[in-house]
C-alpha positions as CSV (number, residue, x, y, z in Angstrom):
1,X,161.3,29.4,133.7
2,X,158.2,27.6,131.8
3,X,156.3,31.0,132.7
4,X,158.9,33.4,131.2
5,X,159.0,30.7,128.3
6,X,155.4,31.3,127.6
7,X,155.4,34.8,128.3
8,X,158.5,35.7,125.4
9,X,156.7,34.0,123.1
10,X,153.0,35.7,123.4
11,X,155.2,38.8,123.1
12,X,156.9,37.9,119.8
13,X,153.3,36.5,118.7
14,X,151.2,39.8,119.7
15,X,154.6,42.1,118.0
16,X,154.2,40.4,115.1
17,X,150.0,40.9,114.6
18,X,151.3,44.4,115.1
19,X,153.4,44.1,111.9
20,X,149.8,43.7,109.9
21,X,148.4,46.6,108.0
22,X,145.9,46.3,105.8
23,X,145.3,47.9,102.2
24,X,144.4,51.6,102.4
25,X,142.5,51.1,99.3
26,X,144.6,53.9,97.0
27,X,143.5,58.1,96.8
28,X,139.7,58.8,96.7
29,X,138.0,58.4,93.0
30,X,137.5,61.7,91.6
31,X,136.9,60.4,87.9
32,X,132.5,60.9,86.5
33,X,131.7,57.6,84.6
34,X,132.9,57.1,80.8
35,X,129.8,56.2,78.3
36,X,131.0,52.6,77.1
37,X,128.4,52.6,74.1
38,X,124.8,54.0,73.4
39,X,122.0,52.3,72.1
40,X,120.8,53.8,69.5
41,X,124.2,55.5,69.1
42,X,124.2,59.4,69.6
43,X,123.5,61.8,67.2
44,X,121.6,58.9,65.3
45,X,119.5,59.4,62.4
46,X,116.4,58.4,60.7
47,X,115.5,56.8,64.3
48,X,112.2,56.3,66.5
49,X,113.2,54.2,69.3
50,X,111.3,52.9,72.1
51,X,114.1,53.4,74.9
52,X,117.4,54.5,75.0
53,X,120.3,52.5,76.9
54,X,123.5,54.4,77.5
55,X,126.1,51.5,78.8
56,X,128.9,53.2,81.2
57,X,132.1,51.9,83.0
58,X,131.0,51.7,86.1
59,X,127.9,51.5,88.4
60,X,126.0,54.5,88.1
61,X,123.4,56.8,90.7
62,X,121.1,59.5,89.3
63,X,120.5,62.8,91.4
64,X,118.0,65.7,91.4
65,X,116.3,64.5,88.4
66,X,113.4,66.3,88.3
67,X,115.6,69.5,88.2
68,X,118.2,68.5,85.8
69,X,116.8,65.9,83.8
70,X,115.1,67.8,80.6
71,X,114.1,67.0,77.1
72,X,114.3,69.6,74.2
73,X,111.6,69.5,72.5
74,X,109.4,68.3,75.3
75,X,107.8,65.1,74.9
76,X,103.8,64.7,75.8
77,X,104.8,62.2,78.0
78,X,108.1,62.6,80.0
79,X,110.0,59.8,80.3
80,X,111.2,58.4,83.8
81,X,114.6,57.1,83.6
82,X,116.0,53.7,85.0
83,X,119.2,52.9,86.6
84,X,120.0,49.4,86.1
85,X,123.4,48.8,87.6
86,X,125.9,50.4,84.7
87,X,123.2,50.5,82.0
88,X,120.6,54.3,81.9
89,X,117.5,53.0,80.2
90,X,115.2,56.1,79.3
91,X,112.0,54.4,77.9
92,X,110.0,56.0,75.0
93,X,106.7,56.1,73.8
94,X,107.0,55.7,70.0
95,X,103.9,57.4,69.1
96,X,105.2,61.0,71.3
97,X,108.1,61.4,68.8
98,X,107.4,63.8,66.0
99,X,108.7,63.1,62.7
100,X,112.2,65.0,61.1
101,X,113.3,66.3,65.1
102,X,115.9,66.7,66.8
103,X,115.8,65.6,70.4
104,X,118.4,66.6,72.9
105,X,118.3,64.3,76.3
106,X,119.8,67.0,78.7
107,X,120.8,65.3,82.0
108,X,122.3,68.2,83.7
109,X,124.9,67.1,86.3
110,X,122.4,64.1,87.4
111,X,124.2,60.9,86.6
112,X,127.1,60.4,88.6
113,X,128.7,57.2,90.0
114,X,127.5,54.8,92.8
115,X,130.3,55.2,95.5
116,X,131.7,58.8,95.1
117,X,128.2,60.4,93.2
118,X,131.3,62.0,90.7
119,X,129.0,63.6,88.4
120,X,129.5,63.9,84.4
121,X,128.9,67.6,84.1
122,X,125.8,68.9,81.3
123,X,125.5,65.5,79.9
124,X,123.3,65.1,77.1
125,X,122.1,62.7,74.4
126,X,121.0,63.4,71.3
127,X,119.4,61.7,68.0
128,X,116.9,62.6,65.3
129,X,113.6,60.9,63.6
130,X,114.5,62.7,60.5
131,X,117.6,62.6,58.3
132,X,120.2,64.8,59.8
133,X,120.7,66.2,63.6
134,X,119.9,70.1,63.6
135,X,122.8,71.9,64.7
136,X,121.9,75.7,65.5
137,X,122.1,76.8,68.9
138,X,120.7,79.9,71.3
139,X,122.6,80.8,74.7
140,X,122.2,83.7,77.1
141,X,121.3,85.1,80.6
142,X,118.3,85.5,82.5
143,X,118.0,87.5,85.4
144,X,115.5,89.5,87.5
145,X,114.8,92.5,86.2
146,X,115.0,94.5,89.4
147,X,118.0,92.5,91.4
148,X,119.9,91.2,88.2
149,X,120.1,88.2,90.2
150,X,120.4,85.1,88.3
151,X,117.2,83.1,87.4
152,X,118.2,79.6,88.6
153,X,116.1,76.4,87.5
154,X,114.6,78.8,84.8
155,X,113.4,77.6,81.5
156,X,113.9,79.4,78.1
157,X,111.7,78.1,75.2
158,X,111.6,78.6,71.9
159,X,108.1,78.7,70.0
160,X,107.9,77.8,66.1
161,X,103.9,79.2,66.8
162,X,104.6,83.0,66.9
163,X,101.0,83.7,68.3
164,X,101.1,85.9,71.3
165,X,99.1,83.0,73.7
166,X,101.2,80.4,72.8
167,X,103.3,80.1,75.8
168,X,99.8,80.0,77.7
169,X,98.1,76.8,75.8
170,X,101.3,75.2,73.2
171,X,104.1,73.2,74.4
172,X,107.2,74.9,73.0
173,X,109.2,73.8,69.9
174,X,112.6,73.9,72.2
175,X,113.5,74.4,75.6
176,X,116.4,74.8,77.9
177,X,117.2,75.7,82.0
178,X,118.8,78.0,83.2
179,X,122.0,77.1,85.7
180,X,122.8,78.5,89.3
181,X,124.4,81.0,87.4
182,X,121.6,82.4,85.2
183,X,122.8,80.9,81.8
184,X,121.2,78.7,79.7
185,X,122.4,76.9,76.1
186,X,119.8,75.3,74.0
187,X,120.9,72.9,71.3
188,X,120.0,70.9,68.3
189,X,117.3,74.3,67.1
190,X,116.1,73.6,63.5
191,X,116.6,77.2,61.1
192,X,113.1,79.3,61.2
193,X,111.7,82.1,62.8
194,X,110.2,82.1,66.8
195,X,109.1,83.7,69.7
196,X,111.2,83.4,72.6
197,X,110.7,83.7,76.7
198,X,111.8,82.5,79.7
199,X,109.6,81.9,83.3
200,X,111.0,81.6,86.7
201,X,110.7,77.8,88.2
202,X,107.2,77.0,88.0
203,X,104.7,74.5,88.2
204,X,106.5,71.8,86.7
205,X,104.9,72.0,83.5
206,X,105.8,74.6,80.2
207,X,103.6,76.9,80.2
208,X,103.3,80.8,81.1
209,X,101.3,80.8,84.9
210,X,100.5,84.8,85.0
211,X,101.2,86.4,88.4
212,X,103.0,83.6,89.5
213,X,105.8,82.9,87.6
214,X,107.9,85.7,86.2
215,X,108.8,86.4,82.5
216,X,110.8,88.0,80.6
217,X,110.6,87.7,76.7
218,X,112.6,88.7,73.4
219,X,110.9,91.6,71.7
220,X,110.0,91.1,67.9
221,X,110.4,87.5,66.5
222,X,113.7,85.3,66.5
223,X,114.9,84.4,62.7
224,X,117.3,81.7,63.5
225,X,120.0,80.9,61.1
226,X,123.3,80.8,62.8
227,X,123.9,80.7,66.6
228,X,122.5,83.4,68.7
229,X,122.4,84.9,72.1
230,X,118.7,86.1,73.7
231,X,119.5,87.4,77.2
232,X,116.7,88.1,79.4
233,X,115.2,90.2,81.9
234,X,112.2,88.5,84.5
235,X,109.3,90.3,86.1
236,X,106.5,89.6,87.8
237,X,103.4,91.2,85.8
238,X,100.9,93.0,88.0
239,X,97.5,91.7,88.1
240,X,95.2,93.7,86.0
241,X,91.9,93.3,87.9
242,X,91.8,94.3,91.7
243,X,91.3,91.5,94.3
244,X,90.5,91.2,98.1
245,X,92.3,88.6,99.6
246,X,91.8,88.9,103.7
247,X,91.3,90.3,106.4
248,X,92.3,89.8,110.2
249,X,92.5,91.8,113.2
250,X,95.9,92.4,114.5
251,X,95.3,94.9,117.3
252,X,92.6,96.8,119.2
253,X,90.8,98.8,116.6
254,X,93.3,97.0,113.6
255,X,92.3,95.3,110.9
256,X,94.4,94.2,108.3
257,X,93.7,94.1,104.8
258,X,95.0,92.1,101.7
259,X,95.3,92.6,98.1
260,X,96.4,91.1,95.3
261,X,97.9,94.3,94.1
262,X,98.9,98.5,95.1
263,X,95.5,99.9,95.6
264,X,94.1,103.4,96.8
265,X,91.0,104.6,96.9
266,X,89.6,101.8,99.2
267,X,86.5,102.7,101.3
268,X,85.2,100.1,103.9
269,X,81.6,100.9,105.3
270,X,80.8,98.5,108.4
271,X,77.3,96.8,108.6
272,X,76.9,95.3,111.8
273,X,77.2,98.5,114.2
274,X,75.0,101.1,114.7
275,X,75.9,104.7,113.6
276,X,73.6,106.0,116.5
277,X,77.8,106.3,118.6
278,X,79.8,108.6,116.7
279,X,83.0,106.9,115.9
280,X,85.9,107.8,113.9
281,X,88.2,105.6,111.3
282,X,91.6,105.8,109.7
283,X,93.3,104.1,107.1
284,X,97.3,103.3,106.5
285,X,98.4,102.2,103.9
286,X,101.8,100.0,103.3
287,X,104.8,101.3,101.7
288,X,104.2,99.3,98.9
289,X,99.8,99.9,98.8
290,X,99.1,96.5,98.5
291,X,97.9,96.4,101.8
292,X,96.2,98.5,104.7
293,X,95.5,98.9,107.9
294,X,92.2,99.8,108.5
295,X,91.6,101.6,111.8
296,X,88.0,102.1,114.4
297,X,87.4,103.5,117.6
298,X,83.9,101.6,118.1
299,X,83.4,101.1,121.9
300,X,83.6,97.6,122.6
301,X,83.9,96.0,119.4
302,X,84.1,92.5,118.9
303,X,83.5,91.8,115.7
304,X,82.8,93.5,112.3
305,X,81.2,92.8,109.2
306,X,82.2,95.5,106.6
307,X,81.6,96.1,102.6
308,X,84.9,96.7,100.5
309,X,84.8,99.7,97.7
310,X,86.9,100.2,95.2
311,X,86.9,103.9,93.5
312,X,83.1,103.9,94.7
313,X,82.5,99.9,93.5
314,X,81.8,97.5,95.6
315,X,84.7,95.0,95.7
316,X,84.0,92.2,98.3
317,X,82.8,91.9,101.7
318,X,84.4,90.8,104.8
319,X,83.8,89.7,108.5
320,X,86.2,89.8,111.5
321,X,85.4,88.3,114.4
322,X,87.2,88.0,118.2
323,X,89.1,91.7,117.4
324,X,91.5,92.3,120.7
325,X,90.6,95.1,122.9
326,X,86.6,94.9,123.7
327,X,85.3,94.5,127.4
328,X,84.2,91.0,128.4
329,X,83.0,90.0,132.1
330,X,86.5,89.1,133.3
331,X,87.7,92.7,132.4
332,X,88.0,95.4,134.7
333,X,86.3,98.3,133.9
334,X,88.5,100.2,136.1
335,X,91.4,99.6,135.2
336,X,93.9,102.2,134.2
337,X,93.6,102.7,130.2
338,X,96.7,101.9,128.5
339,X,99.0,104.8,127.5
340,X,100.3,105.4,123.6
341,X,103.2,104.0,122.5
342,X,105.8,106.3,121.3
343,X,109.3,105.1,119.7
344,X,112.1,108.1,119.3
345,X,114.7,107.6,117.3
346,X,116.7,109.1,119.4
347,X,119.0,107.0,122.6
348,X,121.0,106.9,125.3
349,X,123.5,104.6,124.1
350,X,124.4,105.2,120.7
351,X,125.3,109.6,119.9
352,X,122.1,111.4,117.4
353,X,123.4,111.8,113.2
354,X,122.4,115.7,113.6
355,X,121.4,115.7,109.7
356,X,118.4,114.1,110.8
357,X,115.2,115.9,111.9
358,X,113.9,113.9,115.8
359,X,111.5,111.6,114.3
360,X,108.4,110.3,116.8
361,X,106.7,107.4,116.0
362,X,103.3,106.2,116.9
363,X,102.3,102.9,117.7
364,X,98.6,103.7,117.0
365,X,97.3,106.7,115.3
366,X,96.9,110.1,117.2
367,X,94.6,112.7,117.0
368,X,95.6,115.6,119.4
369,X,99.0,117.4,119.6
370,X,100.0,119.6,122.3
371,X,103.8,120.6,121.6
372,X,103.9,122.6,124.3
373,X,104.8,119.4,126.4
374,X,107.8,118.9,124.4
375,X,111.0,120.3,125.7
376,X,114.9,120.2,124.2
377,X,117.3,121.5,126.8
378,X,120.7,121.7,126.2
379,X,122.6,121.6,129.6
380,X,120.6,124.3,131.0
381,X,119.3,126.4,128.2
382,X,115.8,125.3,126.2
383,X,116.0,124.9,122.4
384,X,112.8,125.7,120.2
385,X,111.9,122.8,118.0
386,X,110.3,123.7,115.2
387,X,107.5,120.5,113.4
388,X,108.8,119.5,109.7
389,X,106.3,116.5,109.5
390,X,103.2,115.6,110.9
391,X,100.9,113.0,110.8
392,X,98.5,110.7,112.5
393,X,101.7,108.2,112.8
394,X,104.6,110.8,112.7
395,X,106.0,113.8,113.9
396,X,109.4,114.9,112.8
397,X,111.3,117.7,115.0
398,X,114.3,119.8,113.9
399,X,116.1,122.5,116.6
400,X,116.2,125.9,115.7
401,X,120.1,126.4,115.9
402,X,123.0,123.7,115.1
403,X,124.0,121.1,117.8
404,X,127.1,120.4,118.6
405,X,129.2,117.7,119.4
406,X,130.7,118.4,122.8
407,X,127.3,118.9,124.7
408,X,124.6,117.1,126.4
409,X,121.2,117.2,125.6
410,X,117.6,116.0,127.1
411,X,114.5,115.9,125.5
412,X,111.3,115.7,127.8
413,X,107.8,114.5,126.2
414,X,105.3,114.6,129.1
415,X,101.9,113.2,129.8
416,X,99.3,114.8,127.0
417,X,101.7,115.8,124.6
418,X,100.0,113.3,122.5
419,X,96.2,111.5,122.8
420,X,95.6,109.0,120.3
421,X,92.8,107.3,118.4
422,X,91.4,105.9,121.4
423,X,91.5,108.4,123.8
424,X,94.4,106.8,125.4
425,X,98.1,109.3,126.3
426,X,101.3,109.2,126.4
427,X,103.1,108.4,129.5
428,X,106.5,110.8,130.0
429,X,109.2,110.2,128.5
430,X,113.1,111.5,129.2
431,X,115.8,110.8,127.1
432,X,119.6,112.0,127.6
433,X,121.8,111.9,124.5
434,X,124.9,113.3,122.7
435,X,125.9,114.3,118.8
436,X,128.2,112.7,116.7
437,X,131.7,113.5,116.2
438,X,131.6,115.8,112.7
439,X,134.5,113.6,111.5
440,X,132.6,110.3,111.8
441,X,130.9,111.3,109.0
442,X,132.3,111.0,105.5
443,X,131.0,112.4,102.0
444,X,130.7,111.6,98.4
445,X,130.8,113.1,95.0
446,X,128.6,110.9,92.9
447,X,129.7,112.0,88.5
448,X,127.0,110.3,86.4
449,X,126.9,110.3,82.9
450,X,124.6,109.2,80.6
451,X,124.3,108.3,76.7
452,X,121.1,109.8,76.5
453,X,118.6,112.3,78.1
454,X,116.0,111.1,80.0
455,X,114.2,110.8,83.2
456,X,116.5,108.7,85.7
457,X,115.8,107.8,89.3
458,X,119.6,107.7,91.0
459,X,119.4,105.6,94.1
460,X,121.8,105.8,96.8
461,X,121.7,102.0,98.7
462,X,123.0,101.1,102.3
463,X,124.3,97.9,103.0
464,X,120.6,95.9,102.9
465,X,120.1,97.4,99.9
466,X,117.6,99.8,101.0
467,X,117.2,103.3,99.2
468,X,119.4,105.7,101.5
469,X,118.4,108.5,99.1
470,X,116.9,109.1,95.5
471,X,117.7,111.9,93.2
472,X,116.0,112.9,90.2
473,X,118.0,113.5,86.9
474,X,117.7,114.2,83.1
475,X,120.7,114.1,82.1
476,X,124.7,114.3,83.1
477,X,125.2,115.3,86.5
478,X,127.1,115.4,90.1
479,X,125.3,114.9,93.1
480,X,126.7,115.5,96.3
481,X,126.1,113.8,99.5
482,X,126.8,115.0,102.6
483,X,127.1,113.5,106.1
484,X,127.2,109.8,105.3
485,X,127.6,107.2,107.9
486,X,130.6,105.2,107.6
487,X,129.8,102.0,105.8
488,X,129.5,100.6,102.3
489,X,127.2,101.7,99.8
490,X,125.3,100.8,96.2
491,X,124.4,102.8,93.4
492,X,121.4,102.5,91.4
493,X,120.0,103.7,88.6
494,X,116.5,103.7,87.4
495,X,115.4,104.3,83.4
496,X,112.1,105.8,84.9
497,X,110.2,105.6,81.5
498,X,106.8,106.8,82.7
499,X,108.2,109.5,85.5
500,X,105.9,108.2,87.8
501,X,109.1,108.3,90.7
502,X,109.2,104.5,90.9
503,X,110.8,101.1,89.1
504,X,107.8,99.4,86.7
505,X,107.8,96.2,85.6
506,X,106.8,94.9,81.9
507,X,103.4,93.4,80.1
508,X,104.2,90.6,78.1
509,X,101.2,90.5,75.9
510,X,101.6,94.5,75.4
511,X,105.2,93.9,74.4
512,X,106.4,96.1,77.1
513,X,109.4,95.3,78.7
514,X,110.5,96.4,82.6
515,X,112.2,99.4,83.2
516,X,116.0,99.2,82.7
517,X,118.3,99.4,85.9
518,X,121.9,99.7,86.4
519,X,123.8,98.7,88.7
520,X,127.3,100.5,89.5
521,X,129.8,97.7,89.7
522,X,130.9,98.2,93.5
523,X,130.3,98.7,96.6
524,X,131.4,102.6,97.7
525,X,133.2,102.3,101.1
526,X,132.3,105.9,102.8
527,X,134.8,106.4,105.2
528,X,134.6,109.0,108.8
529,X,136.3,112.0,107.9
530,X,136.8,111.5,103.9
531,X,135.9,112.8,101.0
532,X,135.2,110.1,98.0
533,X,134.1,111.2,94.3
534,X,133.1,108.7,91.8
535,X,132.2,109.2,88.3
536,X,130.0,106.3,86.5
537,X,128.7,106.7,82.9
538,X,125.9,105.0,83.0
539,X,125.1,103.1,79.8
């Protein structure tokens, strides 16, 4: 009985520490700090402090700083602020202030409190050493010129010194960043006349870095005397004077080549071989010319020392050394050479777009063609192909009567239908395949109109933005585009000012800004077997 005794009342003890529940602690604080009082007070006048104290409600945290914290006009010295507990304390040197200015303290969305980081959103703090706070402002948009992506962690700036090298040597009279959204606001801008830009995220400091930061600026001055908006276009300038940057090998008989900009008319002239062996060189240039692969068929080589010409000036020299390929005394020397690689675009697995011509790509650059090693059969009957493109790196194929859809096809490349740069063939290739459906294929009707006549560059995009196909145009027009993949598609358009068949960026001491581009406002969605026709005026 004295055990069940004991044993009740542990039970009614344990039930009722179940009965306990502690505080939750109320819903989660979603509330930024309040500013209890400023010290000076904002928007003070007549005022040269040597730090600021802003008092708030509640402990305080600062975040990303260095990217939001930002002081308009910049100070000489910038000033490193200091949490202590609920008080900011921003200490000043006295002798950085200039007399009758406004200063706006832009904190961004850095201060927010200690447990939650609830952050007071574009906080700022203002006061002036003269007798009244400038009120004008300036607010826009800066994006890449060629993208029209926003410019994030930009800065806009404002020069009272209209001088055209100002932004490379002055600190500006005004400054502002731009948000994750490309827009900017700067505040507190006495009346007057100045010269306006804004750079990409730099080196942390305020001034124009050529090359590496990109620009765009406000043509003709800025007369300020109400609130404006400047909106902006970025580029990157090209480098006026031509510069080697490298060199490495990259391959047997590669070597790749560097430069600071598109070149042609490059000529490399090796010193450290002997012309007694006849040998032969190639060069291939990028897409974009700013690079090139320089090609040689030395015997053996293993390293090269070469001179670098520019339009028949010598530019630089270079030396490569361990290049892949040459005999050494643990090679065989009778081993079986290597055969030429050769990519089709052309498969098993997926059925051949019929617009296309059979494209053959070489790995390494070939010399000798012998088409007659080529076959197209079609179950049992041979097809002529017929060459639309050649090169050392290319061959493009077309049939000479239309495929069709419900057959099967082969195409045979043996041995010795091509012999590279080195001496080196292919090996044989076989490749079974079928046409696509006609109804997988869609087609569009693209109307564009524009306000003016000029030369225009009409881009057709794929979904990773890459130029599907470009038209030429002067003025109002319908272009019609035939046998289009299912899928969604861009439209761009190109103000080619220069008709030189490609997008140019701007000079900013020239005062020439980048070529316009528009962008149509959606995606076109091509679907199989439809017919879509758009019209788009322009600008």
């Amino acid at each position: 009985m004295k055990r069940l005794y004991i044993i009740f009342i542990s039970f009614v003890l344990l039930g009722g520490c179940a009965q306990v529940i502690l505080p939750t602690g109320g819903p989660k604080d979603i509330t930024p700090p309040k500013v209890l009082s400023y010290s000076p007070e904002n928007k003070s006048t007549l005022t040269h402090p040597r730090k600021i104290d802003i008092t708030f409600n509640e402990y305080i945290q600062l975040k990303d700083l260095q990217k939001q914290f930002i002081v308009s006009p910049p100070l000489r010295t910038m000033p490193v602020p200091i949490v202590k507990g609920r008080v900011l304390e921003v200490p000043l040197l006295k002798d950085t202030l200039q007399e009758n200015t406004t200063y706006t303290f832009n904190f961004g969305n850095a201060i927010g409190d200690l447990n939650e980081g609830n952050a007071i959103k574009n906080f700022q703090y203002v006061f002036s050493t003269g007798s009244y706070v400038d009120s004008l402002s300036v607010h826009g948009t800066a994006l890449d010129a060629f993208t029209h992506s926003p410019i994030q962690d930009g800065l806009v700036l404002l020069y009272s010194d209209l001088g055209d090298s100002t932004p490379y040597k002055k600190l500006p009279s005004y400054c502002g960043q731009t948000d994750d959204n490309g827009n900017y606001r700067i505040d507190n801008i006495k009346a007057g006349t100045y010269k306006l830009i804004a750079l990409s995220k730099g080196s942390g400091d305020y001034f124009y870095h050529p090359y590496s930061q990109t620009v765009g600026f406000k043509s003709g001055s800025l007369s300020l005397v109400r609130n404006d908006t400047d909106n902006f276009f970025l580029f990157l300038e090209e480098q006026p004077k031509l510069q080697f940057s490298k060199a490495r090998a990259i391959g047997k008989g590669q070597i790749l080549l560097i430069f600071n900009k598109p070149v042609d008319s490059i000529e490399i002239k090796p010193i450290n071989i002997s012309d007694s062996f006849a040998y032969n060189t190639l060069f291939q240039y990028s897409a974009t010319h700013d690079s090139l692969t320089y090609w040689i068929n030395y015997p053996n080589l293993d390293s090269l020392r070469f001179i670098i010409s520019y339009h028949n000036k010598p530019l630089d020299t270079a030396i490569v050394y361990n290049m892949p390929g040459h005999i050494t005394k643990k090679s065989k020397k009778n081993e079986k050479p290597p055969a030429t690689q050769v990519t089709l675009n052309i498969s098993d697995r997926t059925p051949y777009d019929y617009h296309k011509p059979f494209s053959i790509q070489f790995a390494s650059p070939v010399t000798k063609f012998d088409l007659s090693k080529i076959t197209f059969i079609q179950r049992k009957d041979t097809i002529k192909l017929k060459p639309v493109g050649k090169s050392a790196f290319n061959l493009s194929l077309t049939p000479n009567k239309d495929l069709i859809s419900d057959s099967a096809y082969r195409i045979t490349i043996l041995p010795g239908a091509f012999t590279d740069f080195f001496g080196y063939i292919n090996d044989t290739i076989n490749v079974k395949f079928k046409i696509q459906e006609q109804t997988y294929f869609g087609t569009l009707k693209l109307n564009v109109t524009f306000s003016k006549n000029a030369h225009y560059l009409v881009q057709l995009l794929d979904n990773q933005s890459n130029v599907y196909r470009q038209d030429t145009v002067n003025k109002t027009a319908s272009i019609f585009y035939d046998g289009l993949p299912p899928a969604f598609y861009g439209i761009r358009v190109i103000e080619d000012y220069n008709k030189n068949g490609k997008w140019d960026g701007g000079n900013y001491l020239k005062g020439i800004q980048p070529e316009k581009i528009y962008y149509y406002s959606d995606k076109l969605n091509i679907r199989s077997n439809w017919d879509l026709s758009q019209d788009w005026k322009v600008n």
